[in-house]
N, CA and C atoms as an extended XYZ file, in Angstrom:
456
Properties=species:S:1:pos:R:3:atomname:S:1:resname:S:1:resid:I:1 pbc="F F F"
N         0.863       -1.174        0.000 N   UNK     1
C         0.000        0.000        0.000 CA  UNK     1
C         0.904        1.229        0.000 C   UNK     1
N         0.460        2.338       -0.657 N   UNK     2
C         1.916        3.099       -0.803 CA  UNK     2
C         1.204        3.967        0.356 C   UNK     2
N         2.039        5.333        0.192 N   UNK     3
C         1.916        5.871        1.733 CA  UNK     3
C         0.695        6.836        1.978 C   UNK     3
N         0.656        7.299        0.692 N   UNK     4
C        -0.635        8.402        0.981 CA  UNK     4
C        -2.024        7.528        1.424 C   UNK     4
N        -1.815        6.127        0.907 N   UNK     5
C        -3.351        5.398        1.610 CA  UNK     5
C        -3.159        4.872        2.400 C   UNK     5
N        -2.163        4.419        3.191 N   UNK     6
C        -1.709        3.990        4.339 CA  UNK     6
C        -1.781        4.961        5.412 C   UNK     6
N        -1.286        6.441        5.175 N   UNK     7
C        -2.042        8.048        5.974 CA  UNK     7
C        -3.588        7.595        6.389 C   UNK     7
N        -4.169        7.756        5.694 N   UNK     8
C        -5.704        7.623        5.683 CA  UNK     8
C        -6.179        6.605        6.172 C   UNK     8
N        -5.653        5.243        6.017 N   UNK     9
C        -5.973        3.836        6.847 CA  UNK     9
C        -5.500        4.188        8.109 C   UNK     9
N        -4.750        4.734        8.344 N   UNK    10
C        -4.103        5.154        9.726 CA  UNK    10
C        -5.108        5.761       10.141 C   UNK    10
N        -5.662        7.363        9.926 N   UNK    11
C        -6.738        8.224       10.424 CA  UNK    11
C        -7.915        7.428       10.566 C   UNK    11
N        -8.301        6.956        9.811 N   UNK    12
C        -9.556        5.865        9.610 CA  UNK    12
C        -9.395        5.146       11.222 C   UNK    12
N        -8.649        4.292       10.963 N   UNK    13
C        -8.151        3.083       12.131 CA  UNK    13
C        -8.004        4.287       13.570 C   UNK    13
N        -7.396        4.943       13.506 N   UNK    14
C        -7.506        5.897       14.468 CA  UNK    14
C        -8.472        6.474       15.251 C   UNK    14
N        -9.337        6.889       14.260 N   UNK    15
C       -10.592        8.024       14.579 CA  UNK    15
C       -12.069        6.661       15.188 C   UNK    15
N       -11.784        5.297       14.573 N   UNK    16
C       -12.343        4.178       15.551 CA  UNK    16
C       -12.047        3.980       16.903 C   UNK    16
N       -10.379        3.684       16.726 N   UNK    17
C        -9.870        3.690       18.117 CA  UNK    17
C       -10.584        4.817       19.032 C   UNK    17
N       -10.254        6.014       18.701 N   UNK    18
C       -10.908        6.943       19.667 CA  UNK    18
C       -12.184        7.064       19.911 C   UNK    18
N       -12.796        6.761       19.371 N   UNK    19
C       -14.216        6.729       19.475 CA  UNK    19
C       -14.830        5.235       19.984 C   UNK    19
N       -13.679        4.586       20.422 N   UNK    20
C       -14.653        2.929       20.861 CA  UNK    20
C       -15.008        2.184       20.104 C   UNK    20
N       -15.138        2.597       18.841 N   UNK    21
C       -16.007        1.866       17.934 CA  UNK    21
C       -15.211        0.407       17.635 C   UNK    21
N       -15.536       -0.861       18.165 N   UNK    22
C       -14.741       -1.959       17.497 CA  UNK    22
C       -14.700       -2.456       15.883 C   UNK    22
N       -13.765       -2.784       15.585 N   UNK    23
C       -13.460       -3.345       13.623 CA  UNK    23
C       -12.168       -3.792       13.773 C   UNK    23
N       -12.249       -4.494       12.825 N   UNK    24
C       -11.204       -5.557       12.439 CA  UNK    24
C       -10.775       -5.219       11.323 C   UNK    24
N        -9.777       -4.925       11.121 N   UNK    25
C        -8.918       -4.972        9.734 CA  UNK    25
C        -8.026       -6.320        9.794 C   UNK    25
N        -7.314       -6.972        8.624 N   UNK    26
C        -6.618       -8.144        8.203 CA  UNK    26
C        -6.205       -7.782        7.499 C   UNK    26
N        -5.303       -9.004        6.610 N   UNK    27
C        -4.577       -9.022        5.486 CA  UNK    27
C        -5.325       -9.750        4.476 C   UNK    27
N        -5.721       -9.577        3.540 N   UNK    28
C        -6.156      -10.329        2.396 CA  UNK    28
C        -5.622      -11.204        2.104 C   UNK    28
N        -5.405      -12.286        1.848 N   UNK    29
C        -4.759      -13.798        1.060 CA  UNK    29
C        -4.546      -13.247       -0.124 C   UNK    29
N        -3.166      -13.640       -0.422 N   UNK    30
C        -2.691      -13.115       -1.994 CA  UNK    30
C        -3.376      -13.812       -2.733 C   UNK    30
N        -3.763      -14.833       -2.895 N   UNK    31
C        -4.294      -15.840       -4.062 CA  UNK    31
C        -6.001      -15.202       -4.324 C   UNK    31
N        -6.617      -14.737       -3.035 N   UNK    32
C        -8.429      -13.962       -3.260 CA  UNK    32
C        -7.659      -13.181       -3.824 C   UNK    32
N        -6.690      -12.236       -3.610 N   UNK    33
C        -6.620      -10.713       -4.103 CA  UNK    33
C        -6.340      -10.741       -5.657 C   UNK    33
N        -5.201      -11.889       -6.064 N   UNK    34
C        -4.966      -12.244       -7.618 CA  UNK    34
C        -6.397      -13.095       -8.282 C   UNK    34
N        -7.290      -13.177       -7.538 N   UNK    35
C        -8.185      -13.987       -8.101 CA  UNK    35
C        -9.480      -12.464       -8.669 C   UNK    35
N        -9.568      -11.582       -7.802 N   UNK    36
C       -10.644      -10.411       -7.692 CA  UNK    36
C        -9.182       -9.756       -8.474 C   UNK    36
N        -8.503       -9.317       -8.707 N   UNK    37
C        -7.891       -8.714       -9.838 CA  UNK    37
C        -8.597       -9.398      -11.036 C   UNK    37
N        -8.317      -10.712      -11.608 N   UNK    38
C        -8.732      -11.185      -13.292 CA  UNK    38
C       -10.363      -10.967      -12.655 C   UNK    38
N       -11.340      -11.595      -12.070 N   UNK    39
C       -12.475      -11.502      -11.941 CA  UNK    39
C       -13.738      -10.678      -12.165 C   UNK    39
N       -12.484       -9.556      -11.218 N   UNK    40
C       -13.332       -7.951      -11.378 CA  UNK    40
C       -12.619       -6.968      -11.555 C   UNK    40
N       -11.200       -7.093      -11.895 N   UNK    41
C       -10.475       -6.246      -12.438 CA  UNK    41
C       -10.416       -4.757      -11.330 C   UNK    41
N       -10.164       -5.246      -10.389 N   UNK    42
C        -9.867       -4.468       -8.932 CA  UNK    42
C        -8.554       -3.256       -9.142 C   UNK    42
N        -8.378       -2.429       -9.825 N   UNK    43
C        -7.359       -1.845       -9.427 CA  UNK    43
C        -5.965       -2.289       -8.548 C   UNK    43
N        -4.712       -1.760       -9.062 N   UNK    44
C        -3.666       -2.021       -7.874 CA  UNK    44
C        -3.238       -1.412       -6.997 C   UNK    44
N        -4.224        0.274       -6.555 N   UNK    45
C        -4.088        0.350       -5.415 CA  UNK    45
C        -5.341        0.308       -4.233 C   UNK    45
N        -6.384       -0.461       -5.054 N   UNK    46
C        -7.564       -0.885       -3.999 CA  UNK    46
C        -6.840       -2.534       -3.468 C   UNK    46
N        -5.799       -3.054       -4.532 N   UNK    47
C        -5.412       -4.502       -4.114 CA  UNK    47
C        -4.594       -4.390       -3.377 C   UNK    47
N        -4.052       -3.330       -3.610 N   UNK    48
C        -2.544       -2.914       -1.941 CA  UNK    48
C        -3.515       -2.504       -0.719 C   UNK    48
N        -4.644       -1.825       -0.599 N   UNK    49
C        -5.264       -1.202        0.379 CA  UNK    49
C        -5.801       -3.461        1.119 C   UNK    49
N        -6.269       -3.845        0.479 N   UNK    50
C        -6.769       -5.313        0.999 CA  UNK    50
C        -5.605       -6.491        1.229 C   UNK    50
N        -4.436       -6.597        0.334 N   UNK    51
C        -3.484       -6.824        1.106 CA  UNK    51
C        -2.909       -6.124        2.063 C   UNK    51
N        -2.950       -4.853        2.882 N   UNK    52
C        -2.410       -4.471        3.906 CA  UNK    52
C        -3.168       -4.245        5.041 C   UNK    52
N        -4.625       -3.529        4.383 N   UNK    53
C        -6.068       -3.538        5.286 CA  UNK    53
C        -7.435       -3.644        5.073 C   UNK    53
N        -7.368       -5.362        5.014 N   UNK    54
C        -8.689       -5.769        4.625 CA  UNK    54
C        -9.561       -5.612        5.393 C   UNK    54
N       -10.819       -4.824        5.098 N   UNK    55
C       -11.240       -4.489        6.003 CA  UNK    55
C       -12.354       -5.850        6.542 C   UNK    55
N       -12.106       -6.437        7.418 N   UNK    56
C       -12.513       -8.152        7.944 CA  UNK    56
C       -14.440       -7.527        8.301 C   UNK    56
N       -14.038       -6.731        9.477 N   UNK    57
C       -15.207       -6.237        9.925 CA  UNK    57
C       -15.367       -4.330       10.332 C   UNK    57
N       -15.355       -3.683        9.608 N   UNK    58
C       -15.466       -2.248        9.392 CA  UNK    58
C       -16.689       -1.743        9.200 C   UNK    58
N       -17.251       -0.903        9.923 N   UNK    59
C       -18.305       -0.297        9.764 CA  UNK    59
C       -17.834        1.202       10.238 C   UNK    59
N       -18.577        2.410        9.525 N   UNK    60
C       -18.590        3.214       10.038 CA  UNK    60
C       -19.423        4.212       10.659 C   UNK    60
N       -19.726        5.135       11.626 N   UNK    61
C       -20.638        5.177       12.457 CA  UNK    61
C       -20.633        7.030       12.552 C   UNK    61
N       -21.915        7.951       11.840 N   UNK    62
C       -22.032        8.917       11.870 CA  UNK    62
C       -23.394        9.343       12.666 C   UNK    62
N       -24.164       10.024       12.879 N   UNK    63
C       -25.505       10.128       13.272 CA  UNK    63
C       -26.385       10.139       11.495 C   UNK    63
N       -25.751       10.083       10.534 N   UNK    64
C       -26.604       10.440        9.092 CA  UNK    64
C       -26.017        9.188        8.506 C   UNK    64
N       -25.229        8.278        8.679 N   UNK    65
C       -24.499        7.122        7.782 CA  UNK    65
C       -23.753        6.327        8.251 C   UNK    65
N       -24.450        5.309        7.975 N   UNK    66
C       -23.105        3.930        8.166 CA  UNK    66
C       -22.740        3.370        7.023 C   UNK    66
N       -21.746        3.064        6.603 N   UNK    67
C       -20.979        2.336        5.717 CA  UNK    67
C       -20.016        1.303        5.996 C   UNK    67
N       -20.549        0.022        6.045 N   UNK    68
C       -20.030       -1.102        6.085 CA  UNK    68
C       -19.032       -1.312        4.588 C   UNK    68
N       -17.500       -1.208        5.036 N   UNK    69
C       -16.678       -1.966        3.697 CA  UNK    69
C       -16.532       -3.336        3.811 C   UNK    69
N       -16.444       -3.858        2.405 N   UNK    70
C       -16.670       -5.052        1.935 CA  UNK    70
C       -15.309       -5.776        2.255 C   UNK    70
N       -15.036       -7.129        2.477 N   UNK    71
C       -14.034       -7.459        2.809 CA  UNK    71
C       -13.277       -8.180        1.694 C   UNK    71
N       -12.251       -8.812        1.186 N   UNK    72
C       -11.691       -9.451        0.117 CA  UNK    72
C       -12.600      -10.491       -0.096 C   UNK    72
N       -12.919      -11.130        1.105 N   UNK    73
C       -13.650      -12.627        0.929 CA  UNK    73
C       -15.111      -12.510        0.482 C   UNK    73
N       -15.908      -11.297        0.504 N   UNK    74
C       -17.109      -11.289        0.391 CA  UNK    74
C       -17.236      -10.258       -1.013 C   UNK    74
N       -15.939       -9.557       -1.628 N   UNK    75
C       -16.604       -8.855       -2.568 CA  UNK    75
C       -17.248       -9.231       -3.750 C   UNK    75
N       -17.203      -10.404       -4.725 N   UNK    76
C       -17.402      -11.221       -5.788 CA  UNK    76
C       -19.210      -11.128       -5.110 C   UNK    76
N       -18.959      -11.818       -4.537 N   UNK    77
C       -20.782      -12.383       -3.864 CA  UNK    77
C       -21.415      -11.016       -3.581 C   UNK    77
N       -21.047       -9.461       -3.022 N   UNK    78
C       -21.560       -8.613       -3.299 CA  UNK    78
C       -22.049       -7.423       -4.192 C   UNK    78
N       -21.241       -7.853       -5.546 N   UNK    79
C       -21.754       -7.600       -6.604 CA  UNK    79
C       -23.143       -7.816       -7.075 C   UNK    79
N       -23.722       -6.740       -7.299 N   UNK    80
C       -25.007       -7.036       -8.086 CA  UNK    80
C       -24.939       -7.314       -9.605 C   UNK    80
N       -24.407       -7.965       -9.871 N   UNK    81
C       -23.847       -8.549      -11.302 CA  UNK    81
C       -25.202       -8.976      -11.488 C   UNK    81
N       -25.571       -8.539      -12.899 N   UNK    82
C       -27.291       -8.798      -13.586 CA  UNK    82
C       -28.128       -8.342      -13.321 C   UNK    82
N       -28.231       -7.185      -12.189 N   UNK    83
C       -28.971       -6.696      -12.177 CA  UNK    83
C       -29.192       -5.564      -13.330 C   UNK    83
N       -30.589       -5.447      -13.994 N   UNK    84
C       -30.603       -3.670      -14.886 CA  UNK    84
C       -29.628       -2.781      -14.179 C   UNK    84
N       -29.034       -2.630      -15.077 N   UNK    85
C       -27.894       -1.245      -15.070 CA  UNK    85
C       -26.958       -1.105      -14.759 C   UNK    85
N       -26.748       -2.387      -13.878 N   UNK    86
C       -25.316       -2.575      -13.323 CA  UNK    86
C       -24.170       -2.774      -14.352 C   UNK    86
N       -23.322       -1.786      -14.553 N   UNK    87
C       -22.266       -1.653      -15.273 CA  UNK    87
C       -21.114       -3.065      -14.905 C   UNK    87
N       -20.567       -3.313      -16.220 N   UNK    88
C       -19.193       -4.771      -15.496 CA  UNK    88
C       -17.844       -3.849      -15.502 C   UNK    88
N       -18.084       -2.374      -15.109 N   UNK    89
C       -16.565       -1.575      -14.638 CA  UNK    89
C       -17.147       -1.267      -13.762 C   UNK    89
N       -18.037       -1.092      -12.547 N   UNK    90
C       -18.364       -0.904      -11.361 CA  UNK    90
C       -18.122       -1.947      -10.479 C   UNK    90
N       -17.410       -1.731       -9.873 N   UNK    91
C       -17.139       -2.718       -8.204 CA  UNK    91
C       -17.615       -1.982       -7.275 C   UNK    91
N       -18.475       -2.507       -6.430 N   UNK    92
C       -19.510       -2.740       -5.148 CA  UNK    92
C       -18.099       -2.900       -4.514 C   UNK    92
N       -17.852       -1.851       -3.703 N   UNK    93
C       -16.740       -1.761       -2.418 CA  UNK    93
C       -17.222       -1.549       -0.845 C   UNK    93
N       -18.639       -1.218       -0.846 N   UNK    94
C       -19.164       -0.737        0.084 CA  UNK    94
C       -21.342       -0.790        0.163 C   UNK    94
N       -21.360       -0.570        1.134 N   UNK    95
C       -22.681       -0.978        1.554 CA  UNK    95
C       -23.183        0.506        2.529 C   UNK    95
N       -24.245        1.617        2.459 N   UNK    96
C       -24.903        2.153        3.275 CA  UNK    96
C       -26.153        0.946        4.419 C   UNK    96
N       -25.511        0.673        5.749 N   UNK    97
C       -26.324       -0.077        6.438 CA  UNK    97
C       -27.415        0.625        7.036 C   UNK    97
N       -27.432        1.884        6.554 N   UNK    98
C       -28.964        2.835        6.627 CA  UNK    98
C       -29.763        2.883        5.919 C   UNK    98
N       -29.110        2.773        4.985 N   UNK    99
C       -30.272        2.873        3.332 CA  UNK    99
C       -30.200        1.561        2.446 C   UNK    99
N       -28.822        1.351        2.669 N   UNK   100
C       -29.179       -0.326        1.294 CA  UNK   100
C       -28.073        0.783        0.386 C   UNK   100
N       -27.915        1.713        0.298 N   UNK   101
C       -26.590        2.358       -0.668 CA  UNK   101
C       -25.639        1.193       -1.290 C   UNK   101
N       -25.282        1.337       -2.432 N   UNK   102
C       -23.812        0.541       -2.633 CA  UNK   102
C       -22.891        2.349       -2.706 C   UNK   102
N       -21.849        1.929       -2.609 N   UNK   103
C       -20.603        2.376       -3.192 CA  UNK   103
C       -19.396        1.515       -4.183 C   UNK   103
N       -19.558        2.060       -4.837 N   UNK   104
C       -18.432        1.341       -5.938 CA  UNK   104
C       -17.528        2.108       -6.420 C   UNK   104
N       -16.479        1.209       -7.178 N   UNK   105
C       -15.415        2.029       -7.710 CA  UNK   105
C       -15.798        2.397       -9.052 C   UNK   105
N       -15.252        3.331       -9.805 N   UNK   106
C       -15.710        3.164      -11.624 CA  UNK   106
C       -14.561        2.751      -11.815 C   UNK   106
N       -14.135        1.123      -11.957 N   UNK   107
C       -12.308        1.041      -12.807 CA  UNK   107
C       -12.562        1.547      -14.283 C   UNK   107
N       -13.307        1.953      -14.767 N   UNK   108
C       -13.031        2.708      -16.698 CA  UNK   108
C       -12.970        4.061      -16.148 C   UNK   108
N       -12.149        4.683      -14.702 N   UNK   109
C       -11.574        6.133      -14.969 CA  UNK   109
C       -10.730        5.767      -14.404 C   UNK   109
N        -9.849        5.206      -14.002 N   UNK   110
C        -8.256        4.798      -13.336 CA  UNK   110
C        -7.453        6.348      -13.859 C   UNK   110
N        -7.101        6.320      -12.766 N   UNK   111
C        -5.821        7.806      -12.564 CA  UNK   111
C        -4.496        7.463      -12.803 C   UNK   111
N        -3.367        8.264      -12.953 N   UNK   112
C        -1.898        7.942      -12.623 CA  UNK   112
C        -1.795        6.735      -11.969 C   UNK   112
N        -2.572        7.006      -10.206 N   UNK   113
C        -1.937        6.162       -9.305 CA  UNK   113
C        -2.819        5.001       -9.496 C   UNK   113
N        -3.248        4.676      -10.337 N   UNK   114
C        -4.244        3.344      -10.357 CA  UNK   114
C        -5.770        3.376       -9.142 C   UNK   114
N        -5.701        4.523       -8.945 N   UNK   115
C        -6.896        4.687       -8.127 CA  UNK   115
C        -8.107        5.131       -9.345 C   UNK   115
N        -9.455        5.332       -8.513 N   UNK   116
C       -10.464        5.646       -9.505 CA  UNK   116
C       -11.284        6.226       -8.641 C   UNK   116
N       -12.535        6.748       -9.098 N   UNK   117
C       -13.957        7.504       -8.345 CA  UNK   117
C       -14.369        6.441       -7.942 C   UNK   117
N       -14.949        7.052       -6.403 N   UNK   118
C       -15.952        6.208       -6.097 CA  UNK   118
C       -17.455        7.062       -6.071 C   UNK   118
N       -18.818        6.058       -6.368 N   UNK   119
C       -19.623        7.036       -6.999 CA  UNK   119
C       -20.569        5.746       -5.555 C   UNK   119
N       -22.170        6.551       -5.664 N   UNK   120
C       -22.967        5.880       -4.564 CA  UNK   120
C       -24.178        5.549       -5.529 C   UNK   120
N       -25.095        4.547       -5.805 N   UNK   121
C       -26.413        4.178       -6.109 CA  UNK   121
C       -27.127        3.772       -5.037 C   UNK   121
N       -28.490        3.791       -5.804 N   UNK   122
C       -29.519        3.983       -4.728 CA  UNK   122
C       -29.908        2.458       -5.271 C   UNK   122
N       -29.946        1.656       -4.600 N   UNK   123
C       -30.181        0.327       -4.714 CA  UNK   123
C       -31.793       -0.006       -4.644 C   UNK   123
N       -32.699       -1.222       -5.203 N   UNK   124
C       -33.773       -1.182       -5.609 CA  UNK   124
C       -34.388        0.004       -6.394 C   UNK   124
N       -33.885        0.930       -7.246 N   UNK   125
C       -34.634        1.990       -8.046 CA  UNK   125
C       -34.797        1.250       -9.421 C   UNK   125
N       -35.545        1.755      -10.083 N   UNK   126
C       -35.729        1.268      -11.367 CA  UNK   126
C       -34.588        1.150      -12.561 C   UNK   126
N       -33.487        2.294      -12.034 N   UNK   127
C       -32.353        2.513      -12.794 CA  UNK   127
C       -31.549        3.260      -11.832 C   UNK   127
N       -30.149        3.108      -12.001 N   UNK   128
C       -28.679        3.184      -11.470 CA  UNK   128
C       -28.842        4.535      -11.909 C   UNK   128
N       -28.810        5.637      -10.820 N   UNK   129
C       -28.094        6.978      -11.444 CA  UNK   129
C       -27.169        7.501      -10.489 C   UNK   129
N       -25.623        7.189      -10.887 N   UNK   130
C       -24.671        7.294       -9.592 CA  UNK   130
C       -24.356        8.450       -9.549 C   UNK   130
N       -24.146        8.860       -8.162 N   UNK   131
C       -23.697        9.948       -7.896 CA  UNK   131
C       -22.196        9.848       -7.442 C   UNK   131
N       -21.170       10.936       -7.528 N   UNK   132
C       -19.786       10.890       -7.382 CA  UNK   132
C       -19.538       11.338       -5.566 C   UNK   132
N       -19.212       10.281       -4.827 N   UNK   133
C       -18.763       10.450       -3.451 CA  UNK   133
C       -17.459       10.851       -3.535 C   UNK   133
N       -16.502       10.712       -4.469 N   UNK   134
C       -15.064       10.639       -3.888 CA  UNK   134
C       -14.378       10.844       -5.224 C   UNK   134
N       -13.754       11.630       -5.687 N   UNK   135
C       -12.602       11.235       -6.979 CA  UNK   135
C       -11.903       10.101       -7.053 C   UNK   135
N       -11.478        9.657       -5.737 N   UNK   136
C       -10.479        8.421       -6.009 CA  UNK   136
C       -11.051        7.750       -4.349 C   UNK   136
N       -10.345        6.463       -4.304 N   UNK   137
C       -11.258        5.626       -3.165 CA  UNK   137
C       -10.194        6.049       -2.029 C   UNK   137
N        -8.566        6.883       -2.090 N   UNK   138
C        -8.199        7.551       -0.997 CA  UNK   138
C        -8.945        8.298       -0.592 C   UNK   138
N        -9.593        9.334       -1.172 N   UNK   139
C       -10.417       10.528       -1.098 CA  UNK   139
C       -11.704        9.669        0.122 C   UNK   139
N       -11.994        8.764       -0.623 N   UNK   140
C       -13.274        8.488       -0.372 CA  UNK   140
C       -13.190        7.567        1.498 C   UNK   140
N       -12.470        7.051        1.809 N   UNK   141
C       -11.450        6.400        2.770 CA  UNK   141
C       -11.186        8.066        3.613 C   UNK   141
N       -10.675        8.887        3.171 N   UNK   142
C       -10.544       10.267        3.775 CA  UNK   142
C       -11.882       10.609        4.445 C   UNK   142
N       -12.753       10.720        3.292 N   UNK   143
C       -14.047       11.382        3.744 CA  UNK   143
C       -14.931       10.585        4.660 C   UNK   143
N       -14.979        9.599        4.594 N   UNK   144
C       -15.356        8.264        5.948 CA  UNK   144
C       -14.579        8.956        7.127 C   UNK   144
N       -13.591        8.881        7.193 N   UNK   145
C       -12.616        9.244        8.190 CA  UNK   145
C       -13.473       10.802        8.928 C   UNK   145
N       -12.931       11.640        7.954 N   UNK   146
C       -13.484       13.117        8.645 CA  UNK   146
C       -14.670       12.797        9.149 C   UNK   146
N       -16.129       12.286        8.658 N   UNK   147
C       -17.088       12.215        9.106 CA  UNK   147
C       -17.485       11.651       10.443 C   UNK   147
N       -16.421       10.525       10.208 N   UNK   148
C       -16.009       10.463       11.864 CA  UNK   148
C       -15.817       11.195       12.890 C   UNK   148
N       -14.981       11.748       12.636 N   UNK   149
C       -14.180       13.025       13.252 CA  UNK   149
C       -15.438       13.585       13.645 C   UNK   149
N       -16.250       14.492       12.609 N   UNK   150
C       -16.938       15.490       12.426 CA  UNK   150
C       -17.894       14.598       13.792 C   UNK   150
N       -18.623       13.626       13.821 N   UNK   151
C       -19.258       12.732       14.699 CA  UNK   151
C       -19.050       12.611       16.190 C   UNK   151
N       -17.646       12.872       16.097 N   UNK   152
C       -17.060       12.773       17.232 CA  UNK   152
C       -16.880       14.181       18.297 C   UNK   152
């Protein structure tokens, strides 16, 4: 994981600690992580963020939002693959446990650093119209974080 998302896993992991909130981070198994690379074509710095901090059991806790991240072992099975509208460059990285939200990555805008937007749908609507949470999934890992903060 290079360092600027390793900053932010830090604040993240931090701003739990202080606040009580229990979660589990792990290491991903290299063989899931090379398997969700060909599968779903995961980016290589969402695959450094799950080999260094998978998030096992992560939730996050605002008075307006929770967002449960998806763990290496469960992302394949949380894809809504077939559903109307679901794009096959969107990865389901995340879950609103208030609303039913996904968050996903768009991998067809990859940056320099192999990062991408993360955008939010409104799950059960008749059609996918995503909205942009984050330019890149550091950003988006950031903004979890502050909201914390802000919570706290």
């Amino acid at each position: 994981m290079d360092s600027e998302l390793a900053e932010v896993v830090a604040e993240l992991k931090d701003i739990f600690t202080r606040r009580g909130i229990p979660t589990r981070f792990g290491r991903a198994d290299p063989a899931v992580v090379d398997e969700l690379r060909r599968e779903l074509r995961i980016p290589a710095r969402y695959r450094g963020f799950l080999q260094a901090s998978d998030p096992v059991d992560v939730e996050t806790v605002t008075p307006a939002e929770r967002v449960r991240l998806f763990p290496a072992d469960r992302l394949v099975a949380e894809q809504p693959v077939g559903e109307a509208g679901w794009q096959n460059n969107w990865v389901a990285i995340a879950r609103s446990t208030l609303r039913g939200d996904l968050y996903f990555l768009d991998i067809s805008k990859l940056d320099a650093e192999s990062d991408c937007p993360v955008f939010s749908v409104t799950t059960g609507a008749a059609s996918y119209r995503p909205e942009l949470c984050a330019s890149s999934f550091e950003q988006f890992l950031r903004s979890l974080a502050k909201s914390m903060e802000a919570a706290a």
